[in-house]
Kinemage of the C-alpha trace (Angstrom):
@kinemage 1
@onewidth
@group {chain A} dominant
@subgroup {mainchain}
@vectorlist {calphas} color= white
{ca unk a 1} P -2.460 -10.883 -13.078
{ca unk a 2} L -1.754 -8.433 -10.621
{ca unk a 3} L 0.206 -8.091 -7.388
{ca unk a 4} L -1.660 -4.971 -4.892
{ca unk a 5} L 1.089 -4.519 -1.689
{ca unk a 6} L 0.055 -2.749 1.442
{ca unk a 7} L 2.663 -1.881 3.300
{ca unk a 8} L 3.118 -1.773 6.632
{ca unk a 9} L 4.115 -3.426 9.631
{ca unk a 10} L 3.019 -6.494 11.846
{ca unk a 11} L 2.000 -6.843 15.045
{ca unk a 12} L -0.834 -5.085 17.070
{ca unk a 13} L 1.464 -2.761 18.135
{ca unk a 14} L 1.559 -1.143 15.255
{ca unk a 15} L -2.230 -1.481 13.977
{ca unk a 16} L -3.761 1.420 13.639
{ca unk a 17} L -0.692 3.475 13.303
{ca unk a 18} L -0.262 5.977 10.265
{ca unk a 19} L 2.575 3.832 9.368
{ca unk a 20} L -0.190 0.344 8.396
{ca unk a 21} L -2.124 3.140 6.219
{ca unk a 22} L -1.381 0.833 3.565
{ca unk a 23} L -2.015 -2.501 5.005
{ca unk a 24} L -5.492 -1.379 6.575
{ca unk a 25} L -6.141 0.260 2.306
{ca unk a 26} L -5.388 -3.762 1.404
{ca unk a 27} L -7.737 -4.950 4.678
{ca unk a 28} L -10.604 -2.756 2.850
{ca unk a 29} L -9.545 -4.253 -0.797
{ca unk a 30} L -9.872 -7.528 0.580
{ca unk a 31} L -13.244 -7.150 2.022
{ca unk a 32} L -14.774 -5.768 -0.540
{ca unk a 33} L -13.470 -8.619 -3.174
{ca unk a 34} L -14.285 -11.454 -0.110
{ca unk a 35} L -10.651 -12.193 -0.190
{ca unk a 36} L -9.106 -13.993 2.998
{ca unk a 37} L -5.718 -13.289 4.046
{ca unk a 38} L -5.556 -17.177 5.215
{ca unk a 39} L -1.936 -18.056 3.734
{ca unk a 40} L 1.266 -16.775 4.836
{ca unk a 41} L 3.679 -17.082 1.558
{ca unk a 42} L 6.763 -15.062 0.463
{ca unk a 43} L 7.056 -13.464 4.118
{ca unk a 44} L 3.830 -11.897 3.807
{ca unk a 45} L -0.275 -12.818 4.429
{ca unk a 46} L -1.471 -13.042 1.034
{ca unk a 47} L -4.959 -13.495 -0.187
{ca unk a 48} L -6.126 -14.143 -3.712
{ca unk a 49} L -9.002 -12.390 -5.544
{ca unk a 50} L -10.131 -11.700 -8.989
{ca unk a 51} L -10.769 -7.830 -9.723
{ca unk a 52} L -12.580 -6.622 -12.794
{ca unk a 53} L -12.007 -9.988 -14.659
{ca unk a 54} L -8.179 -10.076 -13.709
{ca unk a 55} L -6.721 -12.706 -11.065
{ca unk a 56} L -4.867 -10.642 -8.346
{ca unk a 57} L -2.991 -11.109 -5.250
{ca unk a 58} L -3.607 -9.028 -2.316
{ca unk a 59} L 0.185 -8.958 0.059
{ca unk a 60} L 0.616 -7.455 2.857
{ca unk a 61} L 4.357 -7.855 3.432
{ca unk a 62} L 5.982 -9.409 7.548
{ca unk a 63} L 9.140 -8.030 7.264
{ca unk a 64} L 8.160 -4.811 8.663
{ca unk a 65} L 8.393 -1.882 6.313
{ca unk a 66} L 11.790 -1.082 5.828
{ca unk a 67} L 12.139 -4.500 4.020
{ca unk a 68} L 8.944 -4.624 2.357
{ca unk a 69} L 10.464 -5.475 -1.314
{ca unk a 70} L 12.069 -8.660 -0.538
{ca unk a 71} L 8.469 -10.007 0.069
{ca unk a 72} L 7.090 -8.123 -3.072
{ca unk a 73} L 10.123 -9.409 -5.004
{ca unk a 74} L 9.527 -13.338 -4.010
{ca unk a 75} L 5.693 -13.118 -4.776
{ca unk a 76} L 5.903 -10.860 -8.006
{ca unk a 77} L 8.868 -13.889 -9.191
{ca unk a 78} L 6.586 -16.607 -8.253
{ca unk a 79} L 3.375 -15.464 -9.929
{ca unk a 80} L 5.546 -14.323 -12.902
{ca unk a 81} L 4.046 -10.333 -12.313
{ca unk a 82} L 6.262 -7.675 -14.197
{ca unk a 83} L 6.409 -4.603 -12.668
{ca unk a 84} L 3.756 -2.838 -14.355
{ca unk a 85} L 1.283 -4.868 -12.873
{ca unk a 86} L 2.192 -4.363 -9.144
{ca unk a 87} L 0.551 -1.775 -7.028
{ca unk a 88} L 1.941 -0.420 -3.819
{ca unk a 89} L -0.028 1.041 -1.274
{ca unk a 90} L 1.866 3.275 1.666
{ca unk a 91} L 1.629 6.087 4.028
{ca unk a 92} L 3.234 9.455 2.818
{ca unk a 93} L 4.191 12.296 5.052
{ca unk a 94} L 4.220 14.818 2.405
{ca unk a 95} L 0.608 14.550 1.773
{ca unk a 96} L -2.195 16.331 4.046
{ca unk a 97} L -3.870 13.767 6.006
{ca unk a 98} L -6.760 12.153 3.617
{ca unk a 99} L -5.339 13.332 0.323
{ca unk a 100} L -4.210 10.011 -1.671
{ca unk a 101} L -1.959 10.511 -4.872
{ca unk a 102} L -1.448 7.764 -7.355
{ca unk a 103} L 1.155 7.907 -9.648
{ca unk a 104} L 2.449 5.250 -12.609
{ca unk a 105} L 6.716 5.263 -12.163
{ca unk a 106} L 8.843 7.381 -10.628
{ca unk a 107} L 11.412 7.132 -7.763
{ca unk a 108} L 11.027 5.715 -4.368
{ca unk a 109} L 11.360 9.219 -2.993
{ca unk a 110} L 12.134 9.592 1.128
{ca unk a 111} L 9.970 6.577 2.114
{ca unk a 112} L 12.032 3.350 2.559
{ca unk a 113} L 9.190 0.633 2.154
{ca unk a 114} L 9.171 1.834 -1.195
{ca unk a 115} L 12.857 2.478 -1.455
{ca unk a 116} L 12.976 -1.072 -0.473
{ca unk a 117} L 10.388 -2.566 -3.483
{ca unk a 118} L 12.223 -0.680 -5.529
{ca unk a 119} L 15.538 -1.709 -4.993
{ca unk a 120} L 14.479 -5.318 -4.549
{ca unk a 121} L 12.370 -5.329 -7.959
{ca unk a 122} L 14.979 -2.857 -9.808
{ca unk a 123} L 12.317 -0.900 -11.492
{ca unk a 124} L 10.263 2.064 -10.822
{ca unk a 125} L 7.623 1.106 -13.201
{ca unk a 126} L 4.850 -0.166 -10.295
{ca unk a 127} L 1.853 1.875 -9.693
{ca unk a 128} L 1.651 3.479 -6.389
{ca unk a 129} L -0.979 5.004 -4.525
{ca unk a 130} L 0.522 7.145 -1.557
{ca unk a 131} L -2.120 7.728 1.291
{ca unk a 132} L -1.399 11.562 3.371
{ca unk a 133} L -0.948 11.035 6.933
{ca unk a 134} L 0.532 14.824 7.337
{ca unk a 135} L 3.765 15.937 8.360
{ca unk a 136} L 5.351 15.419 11.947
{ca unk a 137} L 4.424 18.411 14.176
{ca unk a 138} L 8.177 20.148 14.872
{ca unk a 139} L 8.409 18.875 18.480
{ca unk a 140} L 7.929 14.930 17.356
{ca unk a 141} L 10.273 12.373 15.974
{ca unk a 142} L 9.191 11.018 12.773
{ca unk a 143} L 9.523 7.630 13.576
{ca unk a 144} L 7.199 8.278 17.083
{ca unk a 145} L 5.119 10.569 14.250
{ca unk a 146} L 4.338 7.671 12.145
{ca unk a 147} L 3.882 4.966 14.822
{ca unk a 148} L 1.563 6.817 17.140
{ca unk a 149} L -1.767 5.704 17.269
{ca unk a 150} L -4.688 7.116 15.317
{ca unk a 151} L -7.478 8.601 17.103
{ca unk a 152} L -10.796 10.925 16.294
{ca unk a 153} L -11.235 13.092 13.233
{ca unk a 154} L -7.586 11.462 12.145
{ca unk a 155} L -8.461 8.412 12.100
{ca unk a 156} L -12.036 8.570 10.268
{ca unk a 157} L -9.771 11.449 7.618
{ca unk a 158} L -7.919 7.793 7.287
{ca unk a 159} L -9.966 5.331 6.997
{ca unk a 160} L -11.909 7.342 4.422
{ca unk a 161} L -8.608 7.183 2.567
{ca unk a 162} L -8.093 4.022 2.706
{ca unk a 163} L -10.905 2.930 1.310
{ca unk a 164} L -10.920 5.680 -1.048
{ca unk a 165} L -7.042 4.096 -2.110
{ca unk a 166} L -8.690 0.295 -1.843
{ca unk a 167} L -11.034 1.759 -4.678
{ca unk a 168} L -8.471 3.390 -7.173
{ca unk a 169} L -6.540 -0.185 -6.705
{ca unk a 170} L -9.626 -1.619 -8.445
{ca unk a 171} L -9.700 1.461 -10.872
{ca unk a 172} L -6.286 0.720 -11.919
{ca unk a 173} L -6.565 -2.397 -12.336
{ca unk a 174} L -9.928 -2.128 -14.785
{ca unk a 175} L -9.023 1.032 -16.153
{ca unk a 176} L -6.082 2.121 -16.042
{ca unk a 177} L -3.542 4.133 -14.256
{ca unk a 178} L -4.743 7.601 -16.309
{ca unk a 179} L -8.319 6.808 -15.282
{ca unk a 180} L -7.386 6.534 -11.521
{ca unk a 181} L -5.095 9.237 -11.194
{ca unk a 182} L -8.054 11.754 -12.864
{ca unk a 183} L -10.778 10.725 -10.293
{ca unk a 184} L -7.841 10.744 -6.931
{ca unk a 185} L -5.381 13.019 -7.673
């Protein structure tokens, strides 16, 4: 079984934001498995799907991103998930916008979503696929950066990616992490 985590935040305030890159990757998952996010479990909408043969749970944490792994924690402990079969799914400002980078383990690096699962879970051994939304121009505060609004060319460079990150999801989860990371990275 596996848990795939989109994180962002809730609201329609923040939908469409760079920041819900991850959530919106999980939106495209779900549609193209005909998942439903119709239960609200472990401080999160979760929807339940099978992908290539294996049962998995599609979460798209409520406790707004900085807190993301408590909700990741409670479902991976219900569902009995170790950590090598969660994927998380978030923005990253170090990537140019449309780039997506998958990786196996590693560190939680500057994003705190991730610092959060990681902390909460106590491993670094989750796949994660990081989605590039671009650096902040000088003159703009991260945080604004992030939660601004997509528009235009931006927003189709995104959406491509999200779908393109909603795909290596399913590749990693039939195929492997190696097999993911040659066709993405």
């Amino acid at each position: 079984m596996y848990i795939i985590a989109g994180l962002g935040n809730p609201g329609l305030k923040y939908k469409n934001t760079r920041h819900n890159v991850g959530w919106a990757a999980v939106d495209a998952l779900a549609e193209e498995t005909g998942a439903h996010f119709n239960k609200k479990r472990f401080d999160s909408k979760i929807a339940e799907c099978r992908i290539a043969g294996q049962r998995a749970v599609l979460l798209k944490p409520l406790t707004y991103m900085n807190l993301s792994g408590r909700a990741v924690r409670a479902a991976a402990a219900y569902y009995k998930v170790p950590p090598e079969n969660i994927i998380v799914i978030y923005d990253d400002v170090d990537l140019p916008i449309g780039r997506i980078r998958i990786r196996g383990r590693g560190s939680a690096g500057t994003h705190n979503g991730m610092r959060s699962v990681v902390g909460e879970t106590g491993s670094e051994e989750m796949a994660r696929i990081r989605i590039g939304i671009g650096k902040n121009p000088p003159y703009m505060d991260l945080a604004a950066y992030v939660l601004a609004k997509l528009k235009g060319p931006e927003k189709a460079a995104l959406q491509k990616s999200e779908e393109d990150a909603a795909q290596a999801a399913v590749l990693i989860v039939g195929s492997g992490i190696a097999a993911a990371q040659q066709k993405y990275n």
